[in-house]
C-alpha positions in Angstrom: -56.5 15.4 20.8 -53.8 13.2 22.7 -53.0 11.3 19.5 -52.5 14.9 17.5 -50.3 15.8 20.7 -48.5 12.6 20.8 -47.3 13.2 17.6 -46.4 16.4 17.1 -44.1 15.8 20.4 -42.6 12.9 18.6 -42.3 14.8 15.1 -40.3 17.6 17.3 -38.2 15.0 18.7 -37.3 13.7 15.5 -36.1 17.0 14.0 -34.0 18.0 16.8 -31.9 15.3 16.8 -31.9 15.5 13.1 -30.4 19.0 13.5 -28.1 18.2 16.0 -26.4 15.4 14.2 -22.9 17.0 12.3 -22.5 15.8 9.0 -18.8 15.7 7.7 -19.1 13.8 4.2 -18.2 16.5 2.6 -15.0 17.2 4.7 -14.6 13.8 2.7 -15.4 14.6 -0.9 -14.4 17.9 -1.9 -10.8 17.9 -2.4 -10.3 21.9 -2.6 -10.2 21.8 0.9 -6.7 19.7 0.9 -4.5 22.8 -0.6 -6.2 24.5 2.5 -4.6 24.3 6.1 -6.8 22.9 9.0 -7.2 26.7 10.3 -8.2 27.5 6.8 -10.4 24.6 6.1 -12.4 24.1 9.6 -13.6 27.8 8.7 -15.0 26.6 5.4 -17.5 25.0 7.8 -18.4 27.5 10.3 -21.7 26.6 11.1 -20.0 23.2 13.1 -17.8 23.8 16.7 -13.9 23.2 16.2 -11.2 24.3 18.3 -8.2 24.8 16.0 -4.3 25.8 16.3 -2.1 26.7 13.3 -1.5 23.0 12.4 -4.9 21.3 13.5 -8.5 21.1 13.6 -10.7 19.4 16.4 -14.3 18.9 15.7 -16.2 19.6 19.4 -19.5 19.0 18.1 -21.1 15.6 19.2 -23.3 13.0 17.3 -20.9 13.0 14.4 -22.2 11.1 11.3 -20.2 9.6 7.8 -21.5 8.0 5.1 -24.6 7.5 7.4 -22.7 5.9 10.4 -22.0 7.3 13.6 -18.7 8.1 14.6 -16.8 9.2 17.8 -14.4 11.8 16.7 -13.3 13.7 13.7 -9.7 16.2 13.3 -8.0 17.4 10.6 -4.1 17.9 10.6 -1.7 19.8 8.2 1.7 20.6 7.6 3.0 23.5 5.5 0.2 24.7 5.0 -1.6 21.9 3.4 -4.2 19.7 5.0 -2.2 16.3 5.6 -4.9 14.0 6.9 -8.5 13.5 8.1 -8.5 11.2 11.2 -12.0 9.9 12.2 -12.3 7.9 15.6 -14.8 5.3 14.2 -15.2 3.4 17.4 -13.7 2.5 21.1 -14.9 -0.7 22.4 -14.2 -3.3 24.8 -16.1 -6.4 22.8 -14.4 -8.0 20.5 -17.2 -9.0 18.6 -18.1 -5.6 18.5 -14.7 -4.7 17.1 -15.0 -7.3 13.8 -18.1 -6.1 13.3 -17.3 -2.4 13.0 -13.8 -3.0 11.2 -15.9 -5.5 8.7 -18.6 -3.3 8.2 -16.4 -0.3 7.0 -14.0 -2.6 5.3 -17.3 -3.3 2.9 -18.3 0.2 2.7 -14.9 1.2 1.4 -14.5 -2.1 -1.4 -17.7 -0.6 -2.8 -17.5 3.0 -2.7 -13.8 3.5 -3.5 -14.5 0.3 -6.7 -11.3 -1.1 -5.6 -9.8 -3.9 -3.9 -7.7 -3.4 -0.5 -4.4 -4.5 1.1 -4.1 -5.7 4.5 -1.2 -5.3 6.9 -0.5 -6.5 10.0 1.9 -4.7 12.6 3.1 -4.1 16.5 3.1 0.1 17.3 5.2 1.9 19.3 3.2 1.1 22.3 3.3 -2.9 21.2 -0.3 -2.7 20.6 -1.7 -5.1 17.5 -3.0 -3.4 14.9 -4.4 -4.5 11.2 -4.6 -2.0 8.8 -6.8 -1.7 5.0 -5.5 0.6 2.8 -6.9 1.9 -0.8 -5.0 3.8 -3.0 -7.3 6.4 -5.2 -5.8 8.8 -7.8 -5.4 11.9 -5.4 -5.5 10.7 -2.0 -5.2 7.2 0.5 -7.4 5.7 2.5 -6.5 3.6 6.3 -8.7 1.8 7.7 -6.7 0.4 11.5 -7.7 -1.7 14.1 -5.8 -1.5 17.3 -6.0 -4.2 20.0 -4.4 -3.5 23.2 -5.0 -5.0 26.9 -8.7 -6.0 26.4 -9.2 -2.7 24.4 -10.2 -2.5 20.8 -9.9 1.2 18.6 -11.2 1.5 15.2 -9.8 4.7 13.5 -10.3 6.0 9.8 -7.1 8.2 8.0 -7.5 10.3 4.5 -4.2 11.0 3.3 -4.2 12.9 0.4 -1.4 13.4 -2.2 0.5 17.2 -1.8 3.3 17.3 -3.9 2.5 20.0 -6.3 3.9 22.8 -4.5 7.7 21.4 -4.1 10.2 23.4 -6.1 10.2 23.0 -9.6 13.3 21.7 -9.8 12.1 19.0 -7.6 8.9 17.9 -9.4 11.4 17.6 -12.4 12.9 14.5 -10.8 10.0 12.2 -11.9 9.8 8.9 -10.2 9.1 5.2 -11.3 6.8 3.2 -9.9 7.5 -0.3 -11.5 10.3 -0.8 -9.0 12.6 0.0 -6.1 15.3 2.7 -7.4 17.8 5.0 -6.1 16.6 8.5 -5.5 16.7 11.9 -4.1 15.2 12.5 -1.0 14.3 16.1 0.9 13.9 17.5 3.9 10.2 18.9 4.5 10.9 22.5 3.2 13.1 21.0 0.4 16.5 22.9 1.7 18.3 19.7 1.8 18.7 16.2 0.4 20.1 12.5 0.3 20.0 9.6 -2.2 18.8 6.5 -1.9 16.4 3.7 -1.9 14.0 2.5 0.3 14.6 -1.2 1.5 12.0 -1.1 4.5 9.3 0.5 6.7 8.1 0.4 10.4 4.2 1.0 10.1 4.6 1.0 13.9 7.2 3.6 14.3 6.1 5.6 10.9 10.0 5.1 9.4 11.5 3.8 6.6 15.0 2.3 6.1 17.0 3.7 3.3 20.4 2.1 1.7 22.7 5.0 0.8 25.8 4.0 -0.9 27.7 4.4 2.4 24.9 2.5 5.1 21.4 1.9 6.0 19.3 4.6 7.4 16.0 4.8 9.7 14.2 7.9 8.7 11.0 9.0 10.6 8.2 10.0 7.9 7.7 13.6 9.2 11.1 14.2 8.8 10.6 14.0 4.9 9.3 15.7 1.9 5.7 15.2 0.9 6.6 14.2 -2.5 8.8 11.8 -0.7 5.8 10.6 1.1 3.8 10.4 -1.7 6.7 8.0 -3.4 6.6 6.0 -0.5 2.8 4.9 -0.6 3.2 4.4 -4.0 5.7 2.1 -3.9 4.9 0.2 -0.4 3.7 -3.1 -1.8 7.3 -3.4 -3.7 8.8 -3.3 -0.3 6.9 -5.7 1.5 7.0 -7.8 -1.5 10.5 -7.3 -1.8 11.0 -8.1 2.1 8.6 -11.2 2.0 9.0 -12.9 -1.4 11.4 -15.7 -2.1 12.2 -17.0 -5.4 14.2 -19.9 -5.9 14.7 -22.0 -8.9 15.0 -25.9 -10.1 16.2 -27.1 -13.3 14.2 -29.5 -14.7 14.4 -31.8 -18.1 12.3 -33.8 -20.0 13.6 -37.2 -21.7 16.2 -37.0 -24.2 15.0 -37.8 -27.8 17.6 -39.1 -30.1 17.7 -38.3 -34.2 20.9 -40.0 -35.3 24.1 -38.7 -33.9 21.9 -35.2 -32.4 20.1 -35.6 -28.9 17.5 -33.1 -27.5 16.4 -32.2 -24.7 13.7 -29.8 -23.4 14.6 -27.9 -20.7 13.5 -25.1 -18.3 13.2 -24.0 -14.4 10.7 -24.1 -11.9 10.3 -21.4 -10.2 9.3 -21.2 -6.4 7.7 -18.2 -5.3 7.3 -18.2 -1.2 5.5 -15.3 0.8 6.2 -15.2 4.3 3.9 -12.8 5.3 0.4 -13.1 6.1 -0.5 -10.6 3.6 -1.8 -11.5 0.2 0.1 -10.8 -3.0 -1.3 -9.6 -5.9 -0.3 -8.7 -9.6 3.1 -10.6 -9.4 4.9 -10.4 -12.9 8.6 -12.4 -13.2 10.5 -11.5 -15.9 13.3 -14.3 -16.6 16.1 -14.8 -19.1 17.7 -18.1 -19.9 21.2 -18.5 -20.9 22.6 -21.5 -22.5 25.4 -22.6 -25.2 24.9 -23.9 -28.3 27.7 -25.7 -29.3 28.7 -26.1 -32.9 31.1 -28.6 -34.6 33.4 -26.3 -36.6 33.7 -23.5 -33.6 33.2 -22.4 -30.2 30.4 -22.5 -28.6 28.1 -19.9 -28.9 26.0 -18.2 -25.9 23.0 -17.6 -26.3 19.4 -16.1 -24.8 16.0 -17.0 -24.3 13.2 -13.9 -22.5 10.1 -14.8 -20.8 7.6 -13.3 -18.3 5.3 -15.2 -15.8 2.2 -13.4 -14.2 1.1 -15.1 -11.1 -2.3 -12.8 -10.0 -2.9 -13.6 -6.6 -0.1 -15.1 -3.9 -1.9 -16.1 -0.5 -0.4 -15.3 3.0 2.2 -18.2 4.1 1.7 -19.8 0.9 4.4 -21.1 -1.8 3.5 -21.3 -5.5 5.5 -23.1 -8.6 5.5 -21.2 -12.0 7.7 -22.9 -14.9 9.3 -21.4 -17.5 9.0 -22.1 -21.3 11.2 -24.5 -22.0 14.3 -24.6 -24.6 15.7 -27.4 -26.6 19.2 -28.5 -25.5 20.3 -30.0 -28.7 23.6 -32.0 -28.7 25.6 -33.4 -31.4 28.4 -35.5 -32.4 30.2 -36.7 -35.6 32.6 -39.8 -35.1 35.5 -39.7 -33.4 34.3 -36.4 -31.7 32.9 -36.0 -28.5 29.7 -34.0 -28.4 28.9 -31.7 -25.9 
C-alpha cells in the first residue's frame, strides 16, 4: 500500500510541474505572428500570463522552456505595428565556465537546426561591457545569439529578428537593392515621410548605428531612426562592411625568367595578391575580381593597350591572418629588329 502511495504522489508531482512549465517554441516557428503587433500576438496565446503595452509583450509566467532548455525570460517587441523581435533571457551567471557552456551549447543547437553556418562578432556596448555575438541569416528572419561579460557578470540573451519590409510604400519596395556590394541608396525615415542617399561605410553593434557617406559628409545614424526595409538592407549587407572595414589587399609584381626566341623575349608575368584581415572574425566566400592592363608593343605602330580578366575565390580567411592568391599570368613578349630598340 505505501509503494502504490509512493507513487502515485510522485506520478502527481511529475504532472504538475509538467503543466506548469510555459512552452514558447511556437512563438518561435510560426511566422504569422510577425505581421502581428506584440499586443496582438501575446493574445494569440492567452492561456500563458503577459503583461503587455502598445509596443511590447512581457511573458510573467515562470519555468520557461525552448527547444527543451530552460530559459529565464521571454518579450516580444514591435514597432509599427509589426512584431520586431523576440528576446529570450537564456541565462544570468556569475561562473564563467558556466557562461561557455551555455553560449556553446546553444551555438550547437542553432548550427544544426537553422542547417547553416554562423558569423561571429566581437564588440564593446554602450555600457563598455564585452560582448560576442552568433548570427544566422534564414530566408525571413535573423537569429543573435550574445554574450555579455561585464564586472564578474556573464548574460546570455537570444534575439529573432525577422524581415518586415513588405508594407513600405510601393513606391519604395520599387527601389530594389543589391546585395553583391556596397552602393549608394535611398534611405527613410520609419514611416517613409522622408529620405537621404547614401551608402553605408560602418556600424557600431555597440551603439546600434551605422555611418553613412553622403555626397556632402559622413553620417552616424541610430538604427531605430530608420526604415525597416533599411534595416533589412543593413543585415543583408553587414559582412560587406566589416569586410570592407577589415580586409587589405595589396599587390606584388612578380616575373618568371625571360626565355629568348631570336630577336623576341618573353616573360610570364602576374601579381600576388595579399589579402590581410585584421579582425578576429573569420572570412568566408571571398571572391577577387582583377583586370590586368599591359602594352603590347608592335614594330610598325604604337603600342597597343590591352586587357586580361580574372577572378580568385579564396573560401575561408582566418581572424588576424594574411593569405597570398596569384593571378594568371600573361606573357610580356618583347621584340626587336636591328638597329631598333625593343621595348
Amino acid at each position: 500500500m505505501n509503494t502504490v502511495y509512493i507513487t502515485m504522489m510522485a506520478y502527481g508531482a511529475l504532472a504538475t510541474s509538467l503543466l506548469a512549465q510555459t512552452n514558447i517554441d511556437r512563438l518561435f516557428t510560426d511566422e504569422g505572428n510577425w505581421a502581428k503587433s506584440a499586443k496582438a500576438a501575446a493574445e494569440e496565446f492567452s492561456t500563458f500570463e503577459w503583461d503587455t503595452s502598445t509596443d511590447k509583450a512581457v511573458l510573467k509566467n515562470t519555468d520557461i522552456r525552448l527547444w527543451n532548455r530552460d530559459v529565464d525570460g521571454f518579450d516580444m517587441v514591435s514597432r509599427t505595428g509589426f512584431l520586431r523581435s523576440l528576446n529570450v533571457l537564456v541565462d544570468n551567471t556569475k561562473s564563467k565556465s558556466e557562461f561557455s557552456d551555455t553560449l556553446e551549447e546553444w551555438v550547437a543547437v542553432f548550427d544544426a537546426n537553422l542547417k547553416v553556418e554562423h558569423t561571429e562578432d566581437a564588440f564593446k556596448s554602450k555600457d563598455g561591457a564585452k560582448s560576442m555575438t552568433y548570427r544566422w541569416k534564414q530566408d525571413t528572419y535573423y537569429v543573435y545569439l550574445t554574450g555579455t561579460a561585464k564586472g564578474g557578470a556573464y548574460n546570455v540573451s537570444l534575439e529573432y529578428r525577422p524581415k518586415v519590409v513588405a508594407y513600405a510604400p510601393a513606391s519604395v519596395l520599387a527601389e530594389k537593392d543589391r546585395f553583391d556590394g556596397i552602393y549608394e541608396r535611398k534611405f527613410h525615415t520609419p514611416d517613409y515621410s522622408k529620405s537621404f542617399k547614401g551608402r553605408i561605410v560602418g556600424f557600431d553593434q555597440g551603439k546600434e548605428t551605422i555611418s553613412v557617406q553622403t555626397k556632402r559628409s559622413k553620417m552616424t545614424v541610430p538604427l531605430d531612426k530608420l526604415s525597416e526595409r533599411d534595416i533589412a538592407y543593413y543585415e543583408e549587407i553587414k559582412d560587406l562592411v566589416l569586410a570592407s572595414k577589415s580586409l587589405s589587399v595589396g599587390l606584388k609584381e612578380t616575373k618568371a625568367k625571360a626565355v629568348r626566341n631570336g630577336r623576341a623575349s618573353s616573360v610570364n608575368t602576374n601579381f600576388a595578391i595579399n589579402l590581410a584581415n585584421s579582425s578576429p572574425q573569420e572570412m568566408k566566400d571571398i571572391e577577387v575580381k582583377y583586370v590586368t592592363y599591359y602594352r603590347v608593343d608592335t614594330l610598325d605602330g604604337p603600342p597597343v593597350l590591352t586587357s586580361t580578366r580574372g577572378s580568385l575565390d579564396v573560401s575561408k580567411l582566418f581572424g588576424n591572418y594574411r593569405q597570398t592568391a596569384y593571378t594568371d599570368a600573361v606573357a610580356i613578349v618583347r621584340e626587336s629588329r636591328p638597329g631598333v630598340s625593343g621595348g
